[in-house]
N, CA, C and O atoms as CSV, one atom per row, in Angstrom:
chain,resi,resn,atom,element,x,y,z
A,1,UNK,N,N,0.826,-1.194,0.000
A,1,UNK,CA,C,0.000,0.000,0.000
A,1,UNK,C,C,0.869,1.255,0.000
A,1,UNK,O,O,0.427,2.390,-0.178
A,2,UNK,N,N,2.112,0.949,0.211
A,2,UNK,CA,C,3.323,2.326,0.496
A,2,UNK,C,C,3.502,2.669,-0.673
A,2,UNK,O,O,3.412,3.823,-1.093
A,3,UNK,N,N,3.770,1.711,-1.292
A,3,UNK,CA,C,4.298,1.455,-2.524
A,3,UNK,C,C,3.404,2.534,-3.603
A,3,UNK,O,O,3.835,3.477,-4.267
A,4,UNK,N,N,1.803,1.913,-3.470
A,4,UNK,CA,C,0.805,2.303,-4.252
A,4,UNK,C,C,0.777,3.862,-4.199
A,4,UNK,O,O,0.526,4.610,-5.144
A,5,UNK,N,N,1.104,4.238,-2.820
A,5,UNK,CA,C,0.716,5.645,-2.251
A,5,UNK,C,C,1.987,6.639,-2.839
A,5,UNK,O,O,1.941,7.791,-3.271
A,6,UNK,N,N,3.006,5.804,-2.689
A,6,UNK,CA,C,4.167,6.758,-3.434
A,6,UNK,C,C,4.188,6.678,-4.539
A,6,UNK,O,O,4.343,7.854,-4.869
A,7,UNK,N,N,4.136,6.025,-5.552
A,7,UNK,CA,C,4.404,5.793,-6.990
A,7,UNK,C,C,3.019,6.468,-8.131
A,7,UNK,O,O,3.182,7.143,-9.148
A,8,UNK,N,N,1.512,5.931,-7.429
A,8,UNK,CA,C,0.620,6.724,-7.794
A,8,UNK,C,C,-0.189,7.580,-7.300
A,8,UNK,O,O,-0.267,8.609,-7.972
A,9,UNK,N,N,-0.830,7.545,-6.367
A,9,UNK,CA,C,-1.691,8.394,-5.560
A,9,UNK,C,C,-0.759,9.974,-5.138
A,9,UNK,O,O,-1.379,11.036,-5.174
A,10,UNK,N,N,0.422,9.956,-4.837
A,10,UNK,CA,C,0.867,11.137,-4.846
A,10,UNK,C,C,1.310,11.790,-6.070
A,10,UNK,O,O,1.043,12.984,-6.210
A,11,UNK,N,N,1.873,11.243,-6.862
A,11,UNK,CA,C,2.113,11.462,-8.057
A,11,UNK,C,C,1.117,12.516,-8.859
A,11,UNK,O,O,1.241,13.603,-9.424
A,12,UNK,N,N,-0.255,11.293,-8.501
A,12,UNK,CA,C,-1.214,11.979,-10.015
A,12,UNK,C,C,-1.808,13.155,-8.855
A,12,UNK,O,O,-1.600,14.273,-9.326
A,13,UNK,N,N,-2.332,13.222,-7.790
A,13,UNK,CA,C,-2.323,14.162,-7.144
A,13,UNK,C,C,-1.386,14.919,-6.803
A,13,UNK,O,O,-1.934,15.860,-6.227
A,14,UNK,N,N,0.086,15.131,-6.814
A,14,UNK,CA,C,0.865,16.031,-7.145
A,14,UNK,C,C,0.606,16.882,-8.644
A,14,UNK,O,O,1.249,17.922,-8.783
A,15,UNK,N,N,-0.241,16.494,-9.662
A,15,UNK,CA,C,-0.445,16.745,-10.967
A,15,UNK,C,C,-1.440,17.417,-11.289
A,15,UNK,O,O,-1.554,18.292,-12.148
A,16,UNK,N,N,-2.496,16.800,-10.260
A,16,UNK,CA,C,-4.321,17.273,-10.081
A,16,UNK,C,C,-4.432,18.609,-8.885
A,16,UNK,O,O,-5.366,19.400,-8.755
A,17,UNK,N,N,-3.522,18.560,-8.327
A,17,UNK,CA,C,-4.161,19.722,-7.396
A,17,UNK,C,C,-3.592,21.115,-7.905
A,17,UNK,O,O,-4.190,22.129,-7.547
A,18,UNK,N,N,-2.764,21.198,-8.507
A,18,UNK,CA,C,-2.118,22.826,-8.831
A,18,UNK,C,C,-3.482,23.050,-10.309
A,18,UNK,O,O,-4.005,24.077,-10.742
A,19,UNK,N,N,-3.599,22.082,-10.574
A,19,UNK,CA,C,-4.727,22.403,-11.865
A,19,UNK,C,C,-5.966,23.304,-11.037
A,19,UNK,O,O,-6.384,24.444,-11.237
A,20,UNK,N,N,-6.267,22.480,-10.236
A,20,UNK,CA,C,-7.391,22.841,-9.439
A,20,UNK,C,C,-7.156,23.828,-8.774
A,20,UNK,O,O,-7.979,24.744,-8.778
A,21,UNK,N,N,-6.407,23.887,-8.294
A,21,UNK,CA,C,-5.971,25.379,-7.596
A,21,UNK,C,C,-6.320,26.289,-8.206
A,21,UNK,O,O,-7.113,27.104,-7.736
A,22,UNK,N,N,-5.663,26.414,-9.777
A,22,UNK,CA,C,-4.802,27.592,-10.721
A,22,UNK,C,C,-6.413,27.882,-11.382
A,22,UNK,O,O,-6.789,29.021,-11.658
A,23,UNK,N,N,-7.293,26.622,-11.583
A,23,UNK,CA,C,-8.270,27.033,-12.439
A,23,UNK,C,C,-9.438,27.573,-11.750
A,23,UNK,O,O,-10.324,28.112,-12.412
A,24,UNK,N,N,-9.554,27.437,-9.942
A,24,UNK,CA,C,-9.946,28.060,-9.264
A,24,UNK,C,C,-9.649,29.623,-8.944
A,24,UNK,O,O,-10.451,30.522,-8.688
A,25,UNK,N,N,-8.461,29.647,-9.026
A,25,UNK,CA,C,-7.831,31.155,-8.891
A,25,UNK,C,C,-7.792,31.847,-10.301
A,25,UNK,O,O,-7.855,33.061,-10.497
A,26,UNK,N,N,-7.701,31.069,-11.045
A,26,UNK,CA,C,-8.399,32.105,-12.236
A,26,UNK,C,C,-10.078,32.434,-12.150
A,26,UNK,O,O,-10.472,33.546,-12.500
A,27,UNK,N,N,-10.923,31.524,-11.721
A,27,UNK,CA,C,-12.408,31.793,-11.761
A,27,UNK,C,C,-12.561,32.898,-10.915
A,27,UNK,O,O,-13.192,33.914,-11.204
A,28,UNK,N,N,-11.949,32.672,-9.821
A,28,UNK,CA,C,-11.920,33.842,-8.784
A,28,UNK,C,C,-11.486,35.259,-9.440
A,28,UNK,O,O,-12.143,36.239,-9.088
A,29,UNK,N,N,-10.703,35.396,-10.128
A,29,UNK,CA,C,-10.089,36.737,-11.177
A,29,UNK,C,C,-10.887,36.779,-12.276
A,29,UNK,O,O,-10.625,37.705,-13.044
A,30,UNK,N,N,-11.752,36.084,-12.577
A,30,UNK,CA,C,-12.929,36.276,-13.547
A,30,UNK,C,C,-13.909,36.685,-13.119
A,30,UNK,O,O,-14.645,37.342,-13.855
A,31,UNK,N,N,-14.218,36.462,-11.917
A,31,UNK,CA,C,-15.469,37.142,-11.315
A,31,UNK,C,C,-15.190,38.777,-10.642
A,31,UNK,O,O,-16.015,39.684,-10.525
A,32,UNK,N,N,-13.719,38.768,-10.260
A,32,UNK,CA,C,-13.746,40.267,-10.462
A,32,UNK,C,C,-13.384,41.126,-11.539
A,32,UNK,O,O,-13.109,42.303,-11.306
A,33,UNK,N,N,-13.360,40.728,-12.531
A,33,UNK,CA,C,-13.088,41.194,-14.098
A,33,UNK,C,C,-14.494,41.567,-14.238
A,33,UNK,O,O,-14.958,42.695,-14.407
A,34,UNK,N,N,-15.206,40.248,-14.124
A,34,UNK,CA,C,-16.812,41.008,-14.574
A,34,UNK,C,C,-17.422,41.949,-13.578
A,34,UNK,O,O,-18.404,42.569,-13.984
A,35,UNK,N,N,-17.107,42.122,-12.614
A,35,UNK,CA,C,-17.406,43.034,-11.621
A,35,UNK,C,C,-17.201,44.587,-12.394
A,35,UNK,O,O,-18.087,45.406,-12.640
A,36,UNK,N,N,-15.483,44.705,-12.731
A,36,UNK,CA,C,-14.971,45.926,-12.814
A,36,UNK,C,C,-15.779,46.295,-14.339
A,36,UNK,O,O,-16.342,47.377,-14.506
A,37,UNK,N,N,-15.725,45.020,-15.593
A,37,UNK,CA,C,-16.956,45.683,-16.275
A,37,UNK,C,C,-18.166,46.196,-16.423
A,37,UNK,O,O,-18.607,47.057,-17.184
A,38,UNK,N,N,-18.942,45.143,-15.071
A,38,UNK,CA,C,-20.136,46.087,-14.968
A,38,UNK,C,C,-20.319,47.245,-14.419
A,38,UNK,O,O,-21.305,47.948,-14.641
A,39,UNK,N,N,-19.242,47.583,-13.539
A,39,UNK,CA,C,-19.099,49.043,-13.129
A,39,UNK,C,C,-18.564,50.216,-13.934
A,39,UNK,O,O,-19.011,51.363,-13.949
A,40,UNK,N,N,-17.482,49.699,-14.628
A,40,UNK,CA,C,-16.827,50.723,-15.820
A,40,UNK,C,C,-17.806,51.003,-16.732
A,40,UNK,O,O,-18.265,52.136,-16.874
A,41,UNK,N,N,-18.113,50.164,-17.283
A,41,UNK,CA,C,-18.752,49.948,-18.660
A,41,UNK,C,C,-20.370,50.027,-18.727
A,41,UNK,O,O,-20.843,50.179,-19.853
A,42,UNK,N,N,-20.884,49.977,-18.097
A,42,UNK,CA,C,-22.206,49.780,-17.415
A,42,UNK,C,C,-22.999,48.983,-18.468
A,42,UNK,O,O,-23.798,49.429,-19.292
A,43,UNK,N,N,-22.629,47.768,-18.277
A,43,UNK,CA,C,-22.682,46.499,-19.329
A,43,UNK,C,C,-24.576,46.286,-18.966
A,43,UNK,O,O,-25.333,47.077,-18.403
A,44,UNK,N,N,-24.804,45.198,-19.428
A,44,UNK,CA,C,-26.003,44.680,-19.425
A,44,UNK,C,C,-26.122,43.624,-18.096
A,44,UNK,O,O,-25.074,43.098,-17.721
A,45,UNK,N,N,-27.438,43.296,-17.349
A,45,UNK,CA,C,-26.927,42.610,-15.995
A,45,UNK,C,C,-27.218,41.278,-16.538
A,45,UNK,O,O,-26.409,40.419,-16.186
A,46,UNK,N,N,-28.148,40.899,-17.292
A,46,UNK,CA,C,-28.045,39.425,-18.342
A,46,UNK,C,C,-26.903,38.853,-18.506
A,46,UNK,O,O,-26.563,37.762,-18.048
A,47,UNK,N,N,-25.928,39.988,-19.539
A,47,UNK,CA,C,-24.813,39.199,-19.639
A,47,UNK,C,C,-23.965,39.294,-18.415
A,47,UNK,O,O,-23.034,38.489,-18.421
A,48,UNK,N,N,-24.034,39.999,-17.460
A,48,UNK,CA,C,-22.819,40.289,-16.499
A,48,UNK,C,C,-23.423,39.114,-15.268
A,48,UNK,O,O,-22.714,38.913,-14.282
A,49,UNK,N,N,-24.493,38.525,-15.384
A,49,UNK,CA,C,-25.146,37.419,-14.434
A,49,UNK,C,C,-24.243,36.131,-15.181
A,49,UNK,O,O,-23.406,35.534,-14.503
A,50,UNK,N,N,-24.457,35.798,-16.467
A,50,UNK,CA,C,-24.158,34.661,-17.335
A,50,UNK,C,C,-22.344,34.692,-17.221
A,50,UNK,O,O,-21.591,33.719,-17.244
A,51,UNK,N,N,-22.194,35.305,-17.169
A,51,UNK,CA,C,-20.603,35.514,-17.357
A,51,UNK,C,C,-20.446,35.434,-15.907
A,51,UNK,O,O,-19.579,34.587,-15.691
A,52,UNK,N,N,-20.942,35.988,-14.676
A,52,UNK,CA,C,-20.389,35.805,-13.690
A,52,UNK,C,C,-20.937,34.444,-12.711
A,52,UNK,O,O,-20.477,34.019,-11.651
A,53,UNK,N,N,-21.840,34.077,-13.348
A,53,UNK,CA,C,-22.582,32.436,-12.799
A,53,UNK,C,C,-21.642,31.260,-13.650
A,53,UNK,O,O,-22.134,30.132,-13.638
A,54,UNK,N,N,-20.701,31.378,-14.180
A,54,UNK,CA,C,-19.945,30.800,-15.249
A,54,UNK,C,C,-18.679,30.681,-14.485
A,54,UNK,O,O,-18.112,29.598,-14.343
A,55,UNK,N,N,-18.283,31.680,-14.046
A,55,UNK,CA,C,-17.228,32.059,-13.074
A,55,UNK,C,C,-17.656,31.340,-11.979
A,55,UNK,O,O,-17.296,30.167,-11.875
A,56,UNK,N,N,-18.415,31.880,-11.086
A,56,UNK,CA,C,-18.471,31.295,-9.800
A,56,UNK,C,C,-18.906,29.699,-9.671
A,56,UNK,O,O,-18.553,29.034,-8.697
A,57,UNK,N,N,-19.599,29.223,-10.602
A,57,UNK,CA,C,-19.471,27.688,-10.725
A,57,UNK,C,C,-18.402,26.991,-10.553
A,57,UNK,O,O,-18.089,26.015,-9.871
A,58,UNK,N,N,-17.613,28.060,-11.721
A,58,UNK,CA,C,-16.240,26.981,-11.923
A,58,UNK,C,C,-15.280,26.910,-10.556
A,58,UNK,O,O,-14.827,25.943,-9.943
A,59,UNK,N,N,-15.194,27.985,-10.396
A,59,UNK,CA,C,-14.513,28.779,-8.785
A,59,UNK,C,C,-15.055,27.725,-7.515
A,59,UNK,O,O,-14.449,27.410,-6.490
A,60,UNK,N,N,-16.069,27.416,-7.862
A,60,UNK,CA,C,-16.896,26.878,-6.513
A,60,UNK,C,C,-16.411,25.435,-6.630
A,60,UNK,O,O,-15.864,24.863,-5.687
A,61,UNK,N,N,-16.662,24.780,-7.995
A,61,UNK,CA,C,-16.635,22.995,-8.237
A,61,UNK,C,C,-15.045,22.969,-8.124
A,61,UNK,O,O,-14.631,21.889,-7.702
A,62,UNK,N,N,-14.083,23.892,-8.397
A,62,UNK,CA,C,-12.837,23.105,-8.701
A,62,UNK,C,C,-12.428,23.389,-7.091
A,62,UNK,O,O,-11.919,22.478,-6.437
A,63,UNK,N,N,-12.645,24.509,-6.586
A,63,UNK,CA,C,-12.211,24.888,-4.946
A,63,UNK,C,C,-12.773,23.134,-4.209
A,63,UNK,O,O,-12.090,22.246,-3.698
A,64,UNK,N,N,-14.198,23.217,-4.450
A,64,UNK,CA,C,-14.958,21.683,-3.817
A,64,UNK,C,C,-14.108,20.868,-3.855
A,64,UNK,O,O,-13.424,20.573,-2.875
A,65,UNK,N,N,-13.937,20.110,-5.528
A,65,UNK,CA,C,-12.922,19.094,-5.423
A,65,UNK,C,C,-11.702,19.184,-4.834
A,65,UNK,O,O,-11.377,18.328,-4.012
A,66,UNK,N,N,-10.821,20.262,-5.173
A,66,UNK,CA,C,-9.426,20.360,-4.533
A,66,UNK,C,C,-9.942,20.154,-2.732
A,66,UNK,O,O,-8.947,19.632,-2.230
A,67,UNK,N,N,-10.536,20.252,-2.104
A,67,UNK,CA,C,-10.810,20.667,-0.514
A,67,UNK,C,C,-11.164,19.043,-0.643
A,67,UNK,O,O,-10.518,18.362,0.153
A,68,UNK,N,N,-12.010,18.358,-1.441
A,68,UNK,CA,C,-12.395,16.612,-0.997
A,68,UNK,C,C,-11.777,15.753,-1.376
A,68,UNK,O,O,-11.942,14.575,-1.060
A,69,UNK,N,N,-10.508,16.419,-2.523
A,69,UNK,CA,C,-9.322,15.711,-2.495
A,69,UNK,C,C,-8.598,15.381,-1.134
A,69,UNK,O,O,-8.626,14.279,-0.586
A,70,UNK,N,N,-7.988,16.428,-0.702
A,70,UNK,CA,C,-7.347,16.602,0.121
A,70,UNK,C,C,-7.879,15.638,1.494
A,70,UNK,O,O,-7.471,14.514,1.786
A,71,UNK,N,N,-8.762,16.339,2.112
A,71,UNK,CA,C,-9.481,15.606,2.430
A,71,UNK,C,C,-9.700,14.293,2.739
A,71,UNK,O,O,-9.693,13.855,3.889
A,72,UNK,N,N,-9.897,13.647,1.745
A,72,UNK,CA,C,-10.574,11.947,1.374
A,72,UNK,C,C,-9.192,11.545,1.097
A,72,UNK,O,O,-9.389,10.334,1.201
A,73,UNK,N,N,-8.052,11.629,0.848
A,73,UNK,CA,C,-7.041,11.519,0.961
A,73,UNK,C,C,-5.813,11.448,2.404
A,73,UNK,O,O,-5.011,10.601,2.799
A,74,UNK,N,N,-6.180,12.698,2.810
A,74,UNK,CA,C,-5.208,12.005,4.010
A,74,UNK,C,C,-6.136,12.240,5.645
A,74,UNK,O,O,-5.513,12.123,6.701
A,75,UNK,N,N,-7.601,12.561,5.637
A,75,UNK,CA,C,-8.401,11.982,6.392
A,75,UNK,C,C,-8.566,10.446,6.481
A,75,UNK,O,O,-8.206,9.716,7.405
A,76,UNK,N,N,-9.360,10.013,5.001
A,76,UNK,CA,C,-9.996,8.891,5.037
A,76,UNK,C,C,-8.796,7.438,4.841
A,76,UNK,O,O,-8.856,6.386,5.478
A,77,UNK,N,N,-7.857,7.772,3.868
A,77,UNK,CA,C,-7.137,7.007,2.987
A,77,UNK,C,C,-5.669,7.282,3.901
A,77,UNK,O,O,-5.664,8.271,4.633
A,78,UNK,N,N,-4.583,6.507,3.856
A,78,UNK,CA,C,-3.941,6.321,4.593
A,78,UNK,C,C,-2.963,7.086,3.483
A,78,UNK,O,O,-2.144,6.219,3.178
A,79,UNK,N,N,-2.730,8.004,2.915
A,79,UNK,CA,C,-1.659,8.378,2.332
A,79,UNK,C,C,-1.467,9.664,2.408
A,79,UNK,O,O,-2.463,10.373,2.552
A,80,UNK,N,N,-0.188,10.258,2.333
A,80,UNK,CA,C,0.547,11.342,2.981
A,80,UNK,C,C,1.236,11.667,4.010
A,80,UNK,O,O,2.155,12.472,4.170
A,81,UNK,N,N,0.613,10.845,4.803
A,81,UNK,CA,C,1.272,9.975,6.077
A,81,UNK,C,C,2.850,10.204,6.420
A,81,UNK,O,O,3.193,10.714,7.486
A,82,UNK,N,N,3.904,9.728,5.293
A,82,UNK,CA,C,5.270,9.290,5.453
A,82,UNK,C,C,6.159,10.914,4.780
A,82,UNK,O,O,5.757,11.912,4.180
A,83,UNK,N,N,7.056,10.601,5.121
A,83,UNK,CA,C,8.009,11.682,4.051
A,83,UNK,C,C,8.224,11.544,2.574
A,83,UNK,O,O,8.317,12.444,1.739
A,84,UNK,N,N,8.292,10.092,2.390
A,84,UNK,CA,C,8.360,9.787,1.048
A,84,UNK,C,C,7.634,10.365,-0.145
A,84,UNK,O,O,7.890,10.888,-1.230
A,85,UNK,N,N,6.298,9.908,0.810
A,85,UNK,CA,C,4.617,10.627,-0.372
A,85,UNK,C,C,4.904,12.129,-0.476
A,85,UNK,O,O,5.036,12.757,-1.526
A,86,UNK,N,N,4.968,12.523,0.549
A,86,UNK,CA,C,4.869,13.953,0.436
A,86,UNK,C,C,6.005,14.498,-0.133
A,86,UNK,O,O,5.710,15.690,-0.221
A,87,UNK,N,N,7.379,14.331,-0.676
A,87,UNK,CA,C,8.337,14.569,-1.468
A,87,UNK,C,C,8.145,14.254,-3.129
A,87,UNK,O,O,8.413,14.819,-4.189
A,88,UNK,N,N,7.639,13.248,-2.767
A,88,UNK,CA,C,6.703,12.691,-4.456
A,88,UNK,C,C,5.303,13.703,-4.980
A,88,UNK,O,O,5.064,13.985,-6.154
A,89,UNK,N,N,4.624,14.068,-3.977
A,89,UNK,CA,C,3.722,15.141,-4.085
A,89,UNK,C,C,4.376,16.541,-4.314
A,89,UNK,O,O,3.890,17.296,-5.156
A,90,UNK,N,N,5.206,16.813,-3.755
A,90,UNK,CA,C,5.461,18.310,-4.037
A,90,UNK,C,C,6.940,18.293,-5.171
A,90,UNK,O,O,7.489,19.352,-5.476
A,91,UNK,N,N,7.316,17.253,-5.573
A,91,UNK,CA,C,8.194,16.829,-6.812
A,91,UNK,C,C,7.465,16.969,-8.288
A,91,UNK,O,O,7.983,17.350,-9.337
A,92,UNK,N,N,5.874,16.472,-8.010
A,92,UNK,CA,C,5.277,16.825,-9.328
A,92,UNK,C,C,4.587,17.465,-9.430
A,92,UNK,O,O,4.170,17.653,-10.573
A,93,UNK,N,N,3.913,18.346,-8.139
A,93,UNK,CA,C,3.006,19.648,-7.902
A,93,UNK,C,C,4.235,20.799,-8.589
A,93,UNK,O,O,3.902,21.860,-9.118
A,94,UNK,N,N,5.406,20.423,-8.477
A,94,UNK,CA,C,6.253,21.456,-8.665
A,94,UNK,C,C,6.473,21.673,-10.302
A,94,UNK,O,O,6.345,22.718,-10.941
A,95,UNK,N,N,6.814,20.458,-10.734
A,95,UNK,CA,C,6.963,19.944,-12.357
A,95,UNK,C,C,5.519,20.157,-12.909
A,95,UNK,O,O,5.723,20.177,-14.123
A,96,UNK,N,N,4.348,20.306,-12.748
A,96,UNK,CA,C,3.010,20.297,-12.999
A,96,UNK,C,C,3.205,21.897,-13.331
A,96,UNK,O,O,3.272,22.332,-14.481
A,97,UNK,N,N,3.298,22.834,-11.948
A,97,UNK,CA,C,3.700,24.265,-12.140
A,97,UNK,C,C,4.309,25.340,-13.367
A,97,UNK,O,O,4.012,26.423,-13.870
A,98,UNK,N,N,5.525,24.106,-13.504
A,98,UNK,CA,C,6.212,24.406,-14.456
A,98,UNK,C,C,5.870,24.543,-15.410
A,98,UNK,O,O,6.300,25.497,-16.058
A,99,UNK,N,N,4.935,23.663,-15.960
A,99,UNK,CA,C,3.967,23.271,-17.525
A,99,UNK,C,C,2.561,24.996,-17.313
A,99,UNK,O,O,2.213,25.777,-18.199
A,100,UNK,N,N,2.226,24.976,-16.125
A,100,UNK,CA,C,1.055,25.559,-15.533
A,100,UNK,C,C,1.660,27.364,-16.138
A,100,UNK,O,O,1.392,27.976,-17.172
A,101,UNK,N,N,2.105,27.554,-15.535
A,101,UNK,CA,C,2.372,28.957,-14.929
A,101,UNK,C,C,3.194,29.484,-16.291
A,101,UNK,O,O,3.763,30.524,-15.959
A,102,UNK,N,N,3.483,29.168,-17.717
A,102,UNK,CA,C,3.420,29.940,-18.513
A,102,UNK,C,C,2.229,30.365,-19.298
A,102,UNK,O,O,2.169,31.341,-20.046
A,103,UNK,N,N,1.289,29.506,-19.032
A,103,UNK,CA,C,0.074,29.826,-19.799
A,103,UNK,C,C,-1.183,30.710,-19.151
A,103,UNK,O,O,-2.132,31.105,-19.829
A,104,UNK,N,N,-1.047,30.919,-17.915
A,104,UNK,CA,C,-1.443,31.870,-16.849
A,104,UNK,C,C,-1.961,33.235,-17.704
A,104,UNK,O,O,-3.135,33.561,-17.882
A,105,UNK,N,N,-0.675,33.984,-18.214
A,105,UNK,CA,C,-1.060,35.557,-18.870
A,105,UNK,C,C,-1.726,35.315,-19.911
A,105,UNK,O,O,-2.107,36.355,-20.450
A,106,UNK,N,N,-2.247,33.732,-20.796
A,106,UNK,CA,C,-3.062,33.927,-22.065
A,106,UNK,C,C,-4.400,33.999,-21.259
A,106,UNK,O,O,-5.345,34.728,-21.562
A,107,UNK,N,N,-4.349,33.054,-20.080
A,107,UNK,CA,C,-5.795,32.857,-19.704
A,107,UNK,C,C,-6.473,33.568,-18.969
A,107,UNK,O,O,-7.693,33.436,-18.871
A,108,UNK,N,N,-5.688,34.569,-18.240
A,108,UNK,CA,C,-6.226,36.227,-17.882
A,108,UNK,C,C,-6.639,36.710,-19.326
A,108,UNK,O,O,-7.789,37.123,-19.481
A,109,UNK,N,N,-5.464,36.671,-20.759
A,109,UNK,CA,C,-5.919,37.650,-21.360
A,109,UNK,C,C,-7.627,37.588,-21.767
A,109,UNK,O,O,-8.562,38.366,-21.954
A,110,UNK,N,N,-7.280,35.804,-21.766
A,110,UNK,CA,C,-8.839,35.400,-22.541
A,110,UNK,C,C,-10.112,35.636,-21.701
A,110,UNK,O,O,-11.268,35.741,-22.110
A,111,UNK,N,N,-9.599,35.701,-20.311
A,111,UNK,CA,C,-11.255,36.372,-19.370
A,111,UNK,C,C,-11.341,37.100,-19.627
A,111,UNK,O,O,-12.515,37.341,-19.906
A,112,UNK,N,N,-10.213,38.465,-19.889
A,112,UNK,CA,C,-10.306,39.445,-19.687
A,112,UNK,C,C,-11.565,39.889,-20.942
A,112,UNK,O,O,-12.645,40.451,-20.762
A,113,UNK,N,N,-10.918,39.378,-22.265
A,113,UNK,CA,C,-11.672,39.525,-23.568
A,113,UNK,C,C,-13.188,39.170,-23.288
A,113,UNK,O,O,-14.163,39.732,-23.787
A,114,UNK,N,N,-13.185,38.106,-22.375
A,114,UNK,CA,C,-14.658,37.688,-22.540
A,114,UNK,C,C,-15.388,38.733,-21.448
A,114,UNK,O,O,-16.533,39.108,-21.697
A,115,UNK,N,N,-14.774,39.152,-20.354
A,115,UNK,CA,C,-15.280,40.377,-19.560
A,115,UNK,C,C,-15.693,41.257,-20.277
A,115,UNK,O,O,-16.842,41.692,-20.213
A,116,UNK,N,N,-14.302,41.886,-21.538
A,116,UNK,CA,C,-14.829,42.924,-22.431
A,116,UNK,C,C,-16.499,43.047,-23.348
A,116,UNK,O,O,-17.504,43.757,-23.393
A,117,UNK,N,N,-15.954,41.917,-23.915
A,117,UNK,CA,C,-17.059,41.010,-24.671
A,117,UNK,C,C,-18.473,41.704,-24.328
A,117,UNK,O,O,-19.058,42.255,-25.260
A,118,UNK,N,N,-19.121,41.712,-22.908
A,118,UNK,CA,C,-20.378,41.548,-22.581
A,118,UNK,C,C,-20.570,42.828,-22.176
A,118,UNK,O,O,-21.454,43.194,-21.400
A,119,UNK,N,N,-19.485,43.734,-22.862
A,119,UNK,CA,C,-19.580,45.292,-22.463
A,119,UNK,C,C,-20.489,45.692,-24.224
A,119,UNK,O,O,-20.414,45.083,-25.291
A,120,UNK,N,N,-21.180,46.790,-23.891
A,120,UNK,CA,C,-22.153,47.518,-24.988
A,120,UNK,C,C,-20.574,47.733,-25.815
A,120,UNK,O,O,-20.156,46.929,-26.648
A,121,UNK,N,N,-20.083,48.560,-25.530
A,121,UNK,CA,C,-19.092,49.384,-26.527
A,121,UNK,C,C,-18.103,47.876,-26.823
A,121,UNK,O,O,-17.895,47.671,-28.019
A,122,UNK,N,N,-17.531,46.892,-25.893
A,122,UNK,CA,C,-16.321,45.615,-26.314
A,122,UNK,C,C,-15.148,46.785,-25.315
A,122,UNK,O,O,-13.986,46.384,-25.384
A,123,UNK,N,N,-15.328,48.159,-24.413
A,123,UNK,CA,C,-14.500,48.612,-24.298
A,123,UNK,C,C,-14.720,48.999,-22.977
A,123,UNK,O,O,-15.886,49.251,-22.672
A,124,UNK,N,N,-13.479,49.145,-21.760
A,124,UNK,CA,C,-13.645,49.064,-20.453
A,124,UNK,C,C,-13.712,50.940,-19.928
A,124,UNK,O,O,-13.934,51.223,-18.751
A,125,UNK,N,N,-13.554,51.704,-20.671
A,125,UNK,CA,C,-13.517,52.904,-20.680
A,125,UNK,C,C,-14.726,53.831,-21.147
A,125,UNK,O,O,-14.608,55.056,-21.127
């Protein structure tokens, strides 16, 4: 079961949780994007509901899972436990990062566009 816990269970959850994190913390920066458009821009509340119920879903389900990962993992399930797992966990949470965190400034740019998007003018000014 050591075995299982170091080789896979930390592994692919070293892989799964920075996703969940990153795509949570972007939903979270999407919902104040549409905020600052409906205040700048004095957008429509249709689209600024749809765009921001879009956001907070995603924000809400990936925060959920990451928290019942964790969780159901080293509550319920016997792993994390040792030094080993947890060096194997933050070995590919780290390498996961790496892949993660250049693509960060497209996927602001692309909320940002879709924030714009649901503005009357397409413009935050």
């Amino acid at each position: 079961m050591k075995l299982l816990g170091l080789l896979v269970v930390s592994s692919l959850w070293g892989i799964i949780s920075p996703t969940l994190f990153l795509r949570s913390w972007l939903a979270f920066l999407g919902i104040l994007s549409t905020f600052v458009i409906l205040f700048k821009a004095r957008t429509q509340y249709r689209a600024f509901s749809l765009l921001f119920c879009k956001h907070i879903t995603d924000m809400l389900f990936t925060f959920i899972l990451l928290m019942a990962g964790f969780y159901i993992l080293y509550f319920y399930l016997p792993f994390g436990k040792n030094d080993a797992e947890v060096l194997v966990y933050w070995l590919f949470s780290t390498i996961q990062m790496a892949f993660i965190l250049p693509t960060v400034s497209t996927r602001i740019d692309q909320m940002l566009e879709q924030a714009k998007a649901i503005s009357p003018s397409g413009e935050t000014s």
